[in-house]
N, CA and C atoms as a LAMMPS dump frame, in Angstrom:
ITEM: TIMESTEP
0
ITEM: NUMBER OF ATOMS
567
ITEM: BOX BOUNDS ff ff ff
-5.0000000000000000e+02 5.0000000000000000e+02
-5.0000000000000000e+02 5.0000000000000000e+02
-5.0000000000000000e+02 5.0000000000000000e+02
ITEM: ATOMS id mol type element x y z
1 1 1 N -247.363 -366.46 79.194
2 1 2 C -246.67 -365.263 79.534
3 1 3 C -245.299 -365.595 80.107
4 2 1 N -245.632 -366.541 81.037
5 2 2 C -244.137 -366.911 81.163
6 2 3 C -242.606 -367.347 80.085
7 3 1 N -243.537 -368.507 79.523
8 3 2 C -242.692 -369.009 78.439
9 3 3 C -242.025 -367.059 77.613
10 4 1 N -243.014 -366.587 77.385
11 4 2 C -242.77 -364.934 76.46
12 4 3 C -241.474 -364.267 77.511
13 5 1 N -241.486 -364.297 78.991
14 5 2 C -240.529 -363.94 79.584
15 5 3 C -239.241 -364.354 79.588
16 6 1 N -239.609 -366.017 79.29
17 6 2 C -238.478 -366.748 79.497
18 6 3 C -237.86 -366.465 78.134
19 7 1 N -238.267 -366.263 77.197
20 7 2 C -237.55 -366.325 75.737
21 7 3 C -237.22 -364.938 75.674
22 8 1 N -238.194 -363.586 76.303
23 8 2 C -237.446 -362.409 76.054
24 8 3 C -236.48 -362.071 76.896
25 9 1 N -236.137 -362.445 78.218
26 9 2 C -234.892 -362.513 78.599
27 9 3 C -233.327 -363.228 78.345
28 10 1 N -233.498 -364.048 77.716
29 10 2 C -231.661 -364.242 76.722
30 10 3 C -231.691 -363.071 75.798
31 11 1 N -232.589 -362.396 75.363
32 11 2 C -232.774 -361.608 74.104
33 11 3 C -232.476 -360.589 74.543
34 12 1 N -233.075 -360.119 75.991
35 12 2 C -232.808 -358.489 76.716
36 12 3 C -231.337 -358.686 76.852
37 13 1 N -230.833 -359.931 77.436
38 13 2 C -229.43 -359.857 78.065
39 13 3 C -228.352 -359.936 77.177
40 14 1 N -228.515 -360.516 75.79
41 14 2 C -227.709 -360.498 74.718
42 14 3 C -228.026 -358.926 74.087
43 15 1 N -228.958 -358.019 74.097
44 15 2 C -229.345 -356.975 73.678
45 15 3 C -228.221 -355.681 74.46
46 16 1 N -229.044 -356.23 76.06
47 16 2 C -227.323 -355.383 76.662
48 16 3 C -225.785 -355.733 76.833
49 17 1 N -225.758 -356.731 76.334
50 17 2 C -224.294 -356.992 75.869
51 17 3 C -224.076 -356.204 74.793
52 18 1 N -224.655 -356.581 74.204
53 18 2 C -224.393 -356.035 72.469
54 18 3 C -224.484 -354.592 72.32
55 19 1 N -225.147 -353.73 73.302
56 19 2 C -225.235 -352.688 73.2
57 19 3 C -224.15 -352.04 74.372
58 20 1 N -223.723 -352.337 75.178
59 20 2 C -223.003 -352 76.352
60 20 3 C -221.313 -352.272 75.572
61 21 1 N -221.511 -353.141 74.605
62 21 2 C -220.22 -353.218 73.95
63 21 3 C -219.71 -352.119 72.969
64 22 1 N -221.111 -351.158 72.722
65 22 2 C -220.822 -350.524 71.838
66 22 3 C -220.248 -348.933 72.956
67 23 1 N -220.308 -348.771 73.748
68 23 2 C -220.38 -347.759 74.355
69 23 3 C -219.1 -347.492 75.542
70 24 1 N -218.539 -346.592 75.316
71 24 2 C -217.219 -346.791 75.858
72 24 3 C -217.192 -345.736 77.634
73 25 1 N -217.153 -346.744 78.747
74 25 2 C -217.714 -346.058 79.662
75 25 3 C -216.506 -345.193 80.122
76 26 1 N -215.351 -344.984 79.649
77 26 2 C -214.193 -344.367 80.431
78 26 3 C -214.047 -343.121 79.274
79 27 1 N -213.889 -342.087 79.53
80 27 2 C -213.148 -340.719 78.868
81 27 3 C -212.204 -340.871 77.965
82 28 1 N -212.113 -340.578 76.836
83 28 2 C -210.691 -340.563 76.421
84 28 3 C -209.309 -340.336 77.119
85 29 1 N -208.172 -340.476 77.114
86 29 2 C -207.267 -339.679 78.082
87 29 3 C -206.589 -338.405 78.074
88 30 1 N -207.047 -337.987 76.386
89 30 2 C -207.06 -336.299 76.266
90 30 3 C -207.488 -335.834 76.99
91 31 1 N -209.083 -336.344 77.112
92 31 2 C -210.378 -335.428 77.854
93 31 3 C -210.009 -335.45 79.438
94 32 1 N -208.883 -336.658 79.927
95 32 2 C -209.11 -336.82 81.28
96 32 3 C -207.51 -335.658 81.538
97 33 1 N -206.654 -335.426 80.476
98 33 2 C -205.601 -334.33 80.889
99 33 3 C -205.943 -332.82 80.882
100 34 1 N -205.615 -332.382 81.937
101 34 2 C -205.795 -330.841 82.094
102 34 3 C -205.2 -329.997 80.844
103 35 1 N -206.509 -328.505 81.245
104 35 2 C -205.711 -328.362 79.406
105 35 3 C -204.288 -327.656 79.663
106 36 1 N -203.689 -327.764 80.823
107 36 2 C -202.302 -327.233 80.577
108 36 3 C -201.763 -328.044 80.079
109 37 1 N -201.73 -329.193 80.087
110 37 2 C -201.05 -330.175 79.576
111 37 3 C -201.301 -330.007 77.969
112 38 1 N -202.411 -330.38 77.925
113 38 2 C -202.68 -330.47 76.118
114 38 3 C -202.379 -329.35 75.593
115 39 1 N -202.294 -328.023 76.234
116 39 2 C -202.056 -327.086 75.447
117 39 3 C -200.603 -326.917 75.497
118 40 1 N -199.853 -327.19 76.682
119 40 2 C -198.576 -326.874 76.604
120 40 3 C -197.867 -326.912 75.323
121 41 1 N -197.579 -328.48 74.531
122 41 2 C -197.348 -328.458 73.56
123 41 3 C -197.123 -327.527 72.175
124 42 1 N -198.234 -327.389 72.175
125 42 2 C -198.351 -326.011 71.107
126 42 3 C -197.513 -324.632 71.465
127 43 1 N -198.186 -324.773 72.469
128 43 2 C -197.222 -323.313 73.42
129 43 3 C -195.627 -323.158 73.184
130 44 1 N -195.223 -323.843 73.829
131 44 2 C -194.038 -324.286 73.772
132 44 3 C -192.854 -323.633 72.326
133 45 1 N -193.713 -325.099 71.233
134 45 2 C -193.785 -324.544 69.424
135 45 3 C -193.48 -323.327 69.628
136 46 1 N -194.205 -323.012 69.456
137 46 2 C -194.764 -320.969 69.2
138 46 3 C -194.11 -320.655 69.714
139 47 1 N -193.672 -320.753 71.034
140 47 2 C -192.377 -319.964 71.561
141 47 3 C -191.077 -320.022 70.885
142 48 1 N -190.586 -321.218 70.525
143 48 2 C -189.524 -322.085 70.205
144 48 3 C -189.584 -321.255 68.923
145 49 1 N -190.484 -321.644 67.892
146 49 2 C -190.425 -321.21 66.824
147 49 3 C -189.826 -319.853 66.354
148 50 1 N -190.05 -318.693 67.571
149 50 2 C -190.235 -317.602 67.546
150 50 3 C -188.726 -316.702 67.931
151 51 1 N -188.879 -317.56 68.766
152 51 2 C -187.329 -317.681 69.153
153 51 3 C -185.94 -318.072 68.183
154 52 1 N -186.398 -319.021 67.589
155 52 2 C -185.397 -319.06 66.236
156 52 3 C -185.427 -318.431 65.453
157 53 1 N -186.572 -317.57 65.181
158 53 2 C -186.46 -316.339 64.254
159 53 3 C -186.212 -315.472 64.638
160 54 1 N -185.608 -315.298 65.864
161 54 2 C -184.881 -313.86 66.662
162 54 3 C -185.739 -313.032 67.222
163 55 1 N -187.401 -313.415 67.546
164 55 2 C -188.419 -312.762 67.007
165 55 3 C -188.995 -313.14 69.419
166 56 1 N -187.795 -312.449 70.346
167 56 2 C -187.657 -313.53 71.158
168 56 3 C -188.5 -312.603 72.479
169 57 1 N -189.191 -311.533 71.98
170 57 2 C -190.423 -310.783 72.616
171 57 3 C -191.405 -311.441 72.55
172 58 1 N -191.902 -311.8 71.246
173 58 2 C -192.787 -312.652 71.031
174 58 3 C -192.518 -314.366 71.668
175 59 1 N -191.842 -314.652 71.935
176 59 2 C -191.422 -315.713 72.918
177 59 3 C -191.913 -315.632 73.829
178 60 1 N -191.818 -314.62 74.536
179 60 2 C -191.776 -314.524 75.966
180 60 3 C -193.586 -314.229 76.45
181 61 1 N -193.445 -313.115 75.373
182 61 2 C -195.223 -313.022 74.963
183 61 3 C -196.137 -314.417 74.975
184 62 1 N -195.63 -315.229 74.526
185 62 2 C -195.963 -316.815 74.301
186 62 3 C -196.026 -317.241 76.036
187 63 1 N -195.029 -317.129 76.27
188 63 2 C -194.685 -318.092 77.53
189 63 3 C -195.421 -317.665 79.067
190 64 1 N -195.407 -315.869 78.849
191 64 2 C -196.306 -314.884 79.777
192 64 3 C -197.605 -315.31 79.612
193 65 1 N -198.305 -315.633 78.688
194 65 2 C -199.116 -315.995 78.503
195 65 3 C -199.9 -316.89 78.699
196 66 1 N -199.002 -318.049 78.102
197 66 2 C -199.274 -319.113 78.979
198 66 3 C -199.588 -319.752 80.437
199 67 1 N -198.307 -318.715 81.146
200 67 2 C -198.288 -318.723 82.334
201 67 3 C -199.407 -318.394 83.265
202 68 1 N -199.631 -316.915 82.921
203 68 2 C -201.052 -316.32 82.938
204 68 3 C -202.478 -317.216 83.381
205 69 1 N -202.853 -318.186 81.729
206 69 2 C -203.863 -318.693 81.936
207 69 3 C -203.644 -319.818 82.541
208 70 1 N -202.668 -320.813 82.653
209 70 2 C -202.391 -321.878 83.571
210 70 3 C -201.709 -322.03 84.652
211 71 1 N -201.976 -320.354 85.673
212 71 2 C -201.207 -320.319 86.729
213 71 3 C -201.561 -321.728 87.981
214 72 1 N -200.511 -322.062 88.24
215 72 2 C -200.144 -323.345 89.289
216 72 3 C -199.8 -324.337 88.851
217 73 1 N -199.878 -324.687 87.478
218 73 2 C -199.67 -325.848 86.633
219 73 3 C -198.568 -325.955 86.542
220 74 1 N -197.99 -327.047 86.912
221 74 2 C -196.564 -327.496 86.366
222 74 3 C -195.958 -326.808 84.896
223 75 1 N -196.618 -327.071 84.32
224 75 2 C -196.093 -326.469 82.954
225 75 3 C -196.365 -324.937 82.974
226 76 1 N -196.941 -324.569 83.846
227 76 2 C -196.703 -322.988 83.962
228 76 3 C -195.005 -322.825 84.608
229 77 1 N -194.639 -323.479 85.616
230 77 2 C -193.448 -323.351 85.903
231 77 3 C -192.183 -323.787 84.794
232 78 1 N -192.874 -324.736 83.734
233 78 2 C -191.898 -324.616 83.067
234 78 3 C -192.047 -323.217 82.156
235 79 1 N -193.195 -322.932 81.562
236 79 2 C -193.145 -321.561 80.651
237 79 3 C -191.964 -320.767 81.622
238 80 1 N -191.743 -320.587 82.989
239 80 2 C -190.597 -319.6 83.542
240 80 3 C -189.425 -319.812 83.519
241 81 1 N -189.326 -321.518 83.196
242 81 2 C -187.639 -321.716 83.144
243 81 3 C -187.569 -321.611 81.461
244 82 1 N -188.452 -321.808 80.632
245 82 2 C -187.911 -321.146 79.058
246 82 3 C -188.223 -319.976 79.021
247 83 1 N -188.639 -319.191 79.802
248 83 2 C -188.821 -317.398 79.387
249 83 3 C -187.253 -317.276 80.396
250 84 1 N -186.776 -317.799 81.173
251 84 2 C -185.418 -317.42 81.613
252 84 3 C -184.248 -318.006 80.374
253 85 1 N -184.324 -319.257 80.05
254 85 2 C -183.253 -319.357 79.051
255 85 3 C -183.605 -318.939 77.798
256 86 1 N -184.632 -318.14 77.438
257 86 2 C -184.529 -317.224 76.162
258 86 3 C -183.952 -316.051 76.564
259 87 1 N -184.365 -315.798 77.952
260 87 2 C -183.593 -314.041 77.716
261 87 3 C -182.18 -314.771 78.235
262 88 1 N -181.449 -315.196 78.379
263 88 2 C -180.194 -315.9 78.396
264 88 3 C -179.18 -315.968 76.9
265 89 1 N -180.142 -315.685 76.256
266 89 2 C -179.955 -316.139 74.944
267 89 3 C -178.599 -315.526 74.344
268 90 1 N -177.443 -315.217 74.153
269 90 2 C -176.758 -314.355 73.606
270 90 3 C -177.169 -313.301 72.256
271 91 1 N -178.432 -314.008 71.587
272 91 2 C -178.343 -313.176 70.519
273 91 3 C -179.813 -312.669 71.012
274 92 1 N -180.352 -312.397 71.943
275 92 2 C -181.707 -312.108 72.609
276 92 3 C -180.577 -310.68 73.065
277 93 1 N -181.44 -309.528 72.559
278 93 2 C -180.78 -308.054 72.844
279 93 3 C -181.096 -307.154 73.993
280 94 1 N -182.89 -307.6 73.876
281 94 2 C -183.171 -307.387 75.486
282 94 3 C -183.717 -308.128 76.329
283 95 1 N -182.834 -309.447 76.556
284 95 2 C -182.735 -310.061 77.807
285 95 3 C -181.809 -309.686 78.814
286 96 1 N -181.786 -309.267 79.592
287 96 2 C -180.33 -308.965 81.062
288 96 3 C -180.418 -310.395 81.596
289 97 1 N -179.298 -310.434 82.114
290 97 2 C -178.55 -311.193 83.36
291 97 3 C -179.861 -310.899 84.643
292 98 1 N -180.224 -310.052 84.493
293 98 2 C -180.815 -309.359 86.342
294 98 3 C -182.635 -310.37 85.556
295 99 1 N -182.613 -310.129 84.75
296 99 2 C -184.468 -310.634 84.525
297 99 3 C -183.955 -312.363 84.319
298 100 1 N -183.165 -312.586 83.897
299 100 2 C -183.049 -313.859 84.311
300 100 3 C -182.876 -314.703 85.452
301 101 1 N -181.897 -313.97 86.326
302 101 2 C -181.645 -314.479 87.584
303 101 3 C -183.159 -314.459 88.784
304 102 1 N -183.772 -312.452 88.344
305 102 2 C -185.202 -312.834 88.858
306 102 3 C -185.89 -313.699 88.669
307 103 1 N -186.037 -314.514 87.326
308 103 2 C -187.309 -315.649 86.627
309 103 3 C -186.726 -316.957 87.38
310 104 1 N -185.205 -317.292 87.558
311 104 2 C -184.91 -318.328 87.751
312 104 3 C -185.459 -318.675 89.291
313 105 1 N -185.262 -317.492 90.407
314 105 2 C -185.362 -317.416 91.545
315 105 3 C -187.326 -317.313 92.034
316 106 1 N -188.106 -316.968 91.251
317 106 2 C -188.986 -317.188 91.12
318 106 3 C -189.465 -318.527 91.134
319 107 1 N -189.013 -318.951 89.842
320 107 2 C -188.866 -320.742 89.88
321 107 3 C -188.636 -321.724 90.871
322 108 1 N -187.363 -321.012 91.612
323 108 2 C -186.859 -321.975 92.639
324 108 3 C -187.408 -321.724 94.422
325 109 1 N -188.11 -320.974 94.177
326 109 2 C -189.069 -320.307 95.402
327 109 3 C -190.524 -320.796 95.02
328 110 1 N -191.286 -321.284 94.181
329 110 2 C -192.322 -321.697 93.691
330 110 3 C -192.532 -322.932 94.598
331 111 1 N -193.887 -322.966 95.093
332 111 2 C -193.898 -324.467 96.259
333 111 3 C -194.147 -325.591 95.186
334 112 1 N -194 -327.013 95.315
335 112 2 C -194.829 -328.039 94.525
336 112 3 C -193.207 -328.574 93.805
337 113 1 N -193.612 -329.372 93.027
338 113 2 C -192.786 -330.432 92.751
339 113 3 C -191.874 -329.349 91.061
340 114 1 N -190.349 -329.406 91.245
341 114 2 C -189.963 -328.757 90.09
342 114 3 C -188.669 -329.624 89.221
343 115 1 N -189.563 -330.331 88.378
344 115 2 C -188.904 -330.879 87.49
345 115 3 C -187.627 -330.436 86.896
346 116 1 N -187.078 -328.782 86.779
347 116 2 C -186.031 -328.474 86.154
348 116 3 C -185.514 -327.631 87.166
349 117 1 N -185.3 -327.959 88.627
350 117 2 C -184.577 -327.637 89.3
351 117 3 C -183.166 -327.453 89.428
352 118 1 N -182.9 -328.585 88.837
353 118 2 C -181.315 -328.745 88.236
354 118 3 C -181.224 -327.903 87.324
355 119 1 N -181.667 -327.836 85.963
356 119 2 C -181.415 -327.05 85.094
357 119 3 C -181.592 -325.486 85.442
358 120 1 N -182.516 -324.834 86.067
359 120 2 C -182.884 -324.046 86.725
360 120 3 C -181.777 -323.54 87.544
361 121 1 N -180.798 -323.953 88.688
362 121 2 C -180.293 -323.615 89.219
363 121 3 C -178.556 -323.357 88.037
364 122 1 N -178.29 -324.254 87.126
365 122 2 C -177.262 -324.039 86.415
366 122 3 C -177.383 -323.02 85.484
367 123 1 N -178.591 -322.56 85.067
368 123 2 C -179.32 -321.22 84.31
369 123 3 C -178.68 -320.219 85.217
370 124 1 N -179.277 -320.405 86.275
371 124 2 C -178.797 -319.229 87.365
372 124 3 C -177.421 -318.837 87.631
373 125 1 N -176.384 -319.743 87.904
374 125 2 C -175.286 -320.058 88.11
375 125 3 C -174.501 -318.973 86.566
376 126 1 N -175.034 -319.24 85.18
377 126 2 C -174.559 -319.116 84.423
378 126 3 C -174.657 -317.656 83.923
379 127 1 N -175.762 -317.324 84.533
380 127 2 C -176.366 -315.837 84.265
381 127 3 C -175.568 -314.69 85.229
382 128 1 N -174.956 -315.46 86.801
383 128 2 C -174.118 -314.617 87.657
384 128 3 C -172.884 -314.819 86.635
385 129 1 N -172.45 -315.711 86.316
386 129 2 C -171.185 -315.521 85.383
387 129 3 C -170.869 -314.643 84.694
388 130 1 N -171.993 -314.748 83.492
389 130 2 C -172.207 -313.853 82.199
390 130 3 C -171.832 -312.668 83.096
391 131 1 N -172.863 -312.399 84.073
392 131 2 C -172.527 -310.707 84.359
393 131 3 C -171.543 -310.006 85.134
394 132 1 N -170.847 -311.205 85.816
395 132 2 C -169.407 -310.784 86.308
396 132 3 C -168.416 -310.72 85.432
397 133 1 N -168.329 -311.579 84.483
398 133 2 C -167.242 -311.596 83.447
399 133 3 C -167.538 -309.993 82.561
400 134 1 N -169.01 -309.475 82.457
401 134 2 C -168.952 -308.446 81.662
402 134 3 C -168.532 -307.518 82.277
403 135 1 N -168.906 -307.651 83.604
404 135 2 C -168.626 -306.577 84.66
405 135 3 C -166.884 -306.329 84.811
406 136 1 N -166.329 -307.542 84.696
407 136 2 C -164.452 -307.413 84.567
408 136 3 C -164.043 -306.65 83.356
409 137 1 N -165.089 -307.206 82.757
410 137 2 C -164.499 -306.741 81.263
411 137 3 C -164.605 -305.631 80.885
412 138 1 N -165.664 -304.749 81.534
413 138 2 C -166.207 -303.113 81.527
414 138 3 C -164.904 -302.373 82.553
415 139 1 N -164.776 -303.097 83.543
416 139 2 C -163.277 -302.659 84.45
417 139 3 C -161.942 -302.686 83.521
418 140 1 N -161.415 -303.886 83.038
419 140 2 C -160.395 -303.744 82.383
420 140 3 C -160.56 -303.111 80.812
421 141 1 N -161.216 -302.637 80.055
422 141 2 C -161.598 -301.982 78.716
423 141 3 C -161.182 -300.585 79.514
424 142 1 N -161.333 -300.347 80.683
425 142 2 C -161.714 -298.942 81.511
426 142 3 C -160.078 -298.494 81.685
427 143 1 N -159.64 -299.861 82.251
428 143 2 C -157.787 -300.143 82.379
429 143 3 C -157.036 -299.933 81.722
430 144 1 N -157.603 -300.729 80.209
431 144 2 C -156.606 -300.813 79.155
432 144 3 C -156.479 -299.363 78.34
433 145 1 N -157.642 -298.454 78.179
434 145 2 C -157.813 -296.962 78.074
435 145 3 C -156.485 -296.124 78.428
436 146 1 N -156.501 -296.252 80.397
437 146 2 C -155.532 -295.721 80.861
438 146 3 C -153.786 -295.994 80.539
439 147 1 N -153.616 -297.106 80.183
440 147 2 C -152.835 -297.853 80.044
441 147 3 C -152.413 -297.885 78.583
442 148 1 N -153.303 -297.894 77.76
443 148 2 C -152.702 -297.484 76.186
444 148 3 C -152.531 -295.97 76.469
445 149 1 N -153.175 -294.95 77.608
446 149 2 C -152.682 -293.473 77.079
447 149 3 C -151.678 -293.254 77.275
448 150 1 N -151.271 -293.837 78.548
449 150 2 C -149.749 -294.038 79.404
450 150 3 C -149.309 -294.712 78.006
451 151 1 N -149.159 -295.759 77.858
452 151 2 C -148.373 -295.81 76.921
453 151 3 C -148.288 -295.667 75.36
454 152 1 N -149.067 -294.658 74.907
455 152 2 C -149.185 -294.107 73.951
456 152 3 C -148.003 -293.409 73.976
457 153 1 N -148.241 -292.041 74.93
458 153 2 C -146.87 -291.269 74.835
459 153 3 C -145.404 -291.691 74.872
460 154 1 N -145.283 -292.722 75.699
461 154 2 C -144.273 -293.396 75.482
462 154 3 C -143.723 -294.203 73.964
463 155 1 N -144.495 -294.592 73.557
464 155 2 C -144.522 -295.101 72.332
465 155 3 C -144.266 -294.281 71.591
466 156 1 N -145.338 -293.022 71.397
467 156 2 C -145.03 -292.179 70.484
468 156 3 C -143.679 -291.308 70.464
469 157 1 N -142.878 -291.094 71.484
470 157 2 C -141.556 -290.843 71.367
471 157 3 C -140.589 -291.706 70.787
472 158 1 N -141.042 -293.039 71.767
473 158 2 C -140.279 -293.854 70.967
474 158 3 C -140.068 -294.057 69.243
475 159 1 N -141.327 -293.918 68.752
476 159 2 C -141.869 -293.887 67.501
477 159 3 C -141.086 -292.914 66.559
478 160 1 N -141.146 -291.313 66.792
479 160 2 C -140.448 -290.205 66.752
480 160 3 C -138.829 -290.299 66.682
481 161 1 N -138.747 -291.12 67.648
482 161 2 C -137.115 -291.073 67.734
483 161 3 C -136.474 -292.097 66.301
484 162 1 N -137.185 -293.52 66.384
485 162 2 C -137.298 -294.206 65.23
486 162 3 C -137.727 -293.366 63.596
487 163 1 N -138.332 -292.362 63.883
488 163 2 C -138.622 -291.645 62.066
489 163 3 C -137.228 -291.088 62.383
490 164 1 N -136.879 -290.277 62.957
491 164 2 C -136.177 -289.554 63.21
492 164 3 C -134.43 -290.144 62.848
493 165 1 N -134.44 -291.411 63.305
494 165 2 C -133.106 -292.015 63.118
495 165 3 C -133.141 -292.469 61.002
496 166 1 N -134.42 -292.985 61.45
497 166 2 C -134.819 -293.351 59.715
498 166 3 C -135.037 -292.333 58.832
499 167 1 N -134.848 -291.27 58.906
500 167 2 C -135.21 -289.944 57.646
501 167 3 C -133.833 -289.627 57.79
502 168 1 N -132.343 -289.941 59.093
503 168 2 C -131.312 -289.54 58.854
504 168 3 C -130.517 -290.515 58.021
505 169 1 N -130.59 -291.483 58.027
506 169 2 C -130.325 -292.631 56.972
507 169 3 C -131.036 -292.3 55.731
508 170 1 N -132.217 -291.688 55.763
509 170 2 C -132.708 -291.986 54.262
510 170 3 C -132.22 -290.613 53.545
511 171 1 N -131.799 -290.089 53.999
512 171 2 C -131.082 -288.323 53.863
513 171 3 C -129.109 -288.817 53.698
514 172 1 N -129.042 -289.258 54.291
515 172 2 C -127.473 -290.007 53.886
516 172 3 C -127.813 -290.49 52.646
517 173 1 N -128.479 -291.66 52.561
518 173 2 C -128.635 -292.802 51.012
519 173 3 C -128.918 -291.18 50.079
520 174 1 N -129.476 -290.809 50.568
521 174 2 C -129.955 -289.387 49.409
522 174 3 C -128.858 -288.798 48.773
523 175 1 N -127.974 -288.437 49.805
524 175 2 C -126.844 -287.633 49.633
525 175 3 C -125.694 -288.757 48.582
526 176 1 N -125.829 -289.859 49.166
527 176 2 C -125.034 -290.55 48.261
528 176 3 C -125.296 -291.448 47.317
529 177 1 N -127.097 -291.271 47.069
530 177 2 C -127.089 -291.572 45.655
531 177 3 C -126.397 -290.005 44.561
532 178 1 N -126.623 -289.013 44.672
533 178 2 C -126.823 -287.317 44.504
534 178 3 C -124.939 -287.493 44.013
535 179 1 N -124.534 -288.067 45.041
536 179 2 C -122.584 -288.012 44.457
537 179 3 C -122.32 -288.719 43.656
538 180 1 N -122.862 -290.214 43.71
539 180 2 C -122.333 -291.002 42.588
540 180 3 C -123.824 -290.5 41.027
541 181 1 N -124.821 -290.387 41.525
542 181 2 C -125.106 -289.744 40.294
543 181 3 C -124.399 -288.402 39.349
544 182 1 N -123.87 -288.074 40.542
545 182 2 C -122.808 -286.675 39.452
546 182 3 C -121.505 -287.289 39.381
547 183 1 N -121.076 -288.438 39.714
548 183 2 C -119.601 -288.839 39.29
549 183 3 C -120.144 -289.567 38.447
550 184 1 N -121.194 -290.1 37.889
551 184 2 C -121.838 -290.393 36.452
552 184 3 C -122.144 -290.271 35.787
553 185 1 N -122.482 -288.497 35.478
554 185 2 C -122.7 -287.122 34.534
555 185 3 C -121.558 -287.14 34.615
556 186 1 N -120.206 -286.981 34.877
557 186 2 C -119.1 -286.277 33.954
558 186 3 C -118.871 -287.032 33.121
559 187 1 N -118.15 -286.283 32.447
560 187 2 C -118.342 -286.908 31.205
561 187 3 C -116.431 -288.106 31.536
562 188 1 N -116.428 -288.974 30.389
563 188 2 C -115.286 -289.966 30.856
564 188 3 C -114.243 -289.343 30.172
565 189 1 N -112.756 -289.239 30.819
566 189 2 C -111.418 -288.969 29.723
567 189 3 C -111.32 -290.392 28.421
């Protein structure tokens, strides 16, 4: 019995080698990333995608969404800094200046570590721009109104006085094409 022990033990211990080799004791590192992570990716796409097709509700739809089911996740804070630079977008029709500057400030009030802080704050920066420059530009369009009416009338006299000098010249040339055309009907001696 012994000798039977002694020979089935190299056999057990080469058995759990051989079998312990086959079996992998650690997780994949998909399985060990949260699914914000693995899903972000895709997310992202779909937004992106959606967004290049002008299509930039459905973006945001994407990114709300996201946000939604992976609230606290890092990559939930990013879904808020790309739902702010889509409605940023110039050709995005209903994004405002005001829902951007809210999303950005959201972002930058969020506790925990924020990777696009920088970018985040120059989003912001760029969105007070946009809406002061429109805001000048709604003032002076408002200016230039007053200012072409004022000088409309002015112009238009001026204008008046110019037909006015020019129809008396073109009424002279008239008159003296009218003479030498009849000193060109008589007939010659």
């Amino acid at each position: 019995m012994r000798r039977l022990r002694a020979a089935a033990l190299p056999l057990l211990v080469a058995g759990a080698v051989a079998g312990g080799a086959c079996v992998n004791p650690t997780p994949r590192l998909r399985e060990q990333r949260p699914s914000s992570q693995r899903n972000w990716p895709a997310a992202l796409s779909a937004a992106q995608r959606a967004a290049d097709e002008g299509r930039y509700l459905d973006a945001d739809r994407e990114l709300l969404l996201f946000r939604r089911l992976h609230a606290g996740s890092p990559e939930a804070q990013e879904s808020v800094f790309w739902r702010a630079l889509y409605k940023l977008d110039p050709r995005n029709q209903a994004g405002t200046t005001e829902d951007v500057v809210t999303l950005v400030d959201t972002l930058l009030l969020a506790h925990g570590a924020q990777p696009r802080r920088a970018e985040a704050v120059v989003v912001r920066r760029t969105a007070l721009l946009i809406d002061s420059l429109r805001h000048e530009a709604e003032l002076r369009r408002d200016t230039v109104v007053v200012r072409d009416t004022t000088r409309s009338v002015a112009r238009e006299r001026e204008l008046e006085a110019q037909v006015k000098t020019l129809q008396d010249s073109l009424n002279a040339t008239l008159a003296e094409l009218e003479r030498i055309r009849k000193r060109l009907a008589q007939p010659r001696p």
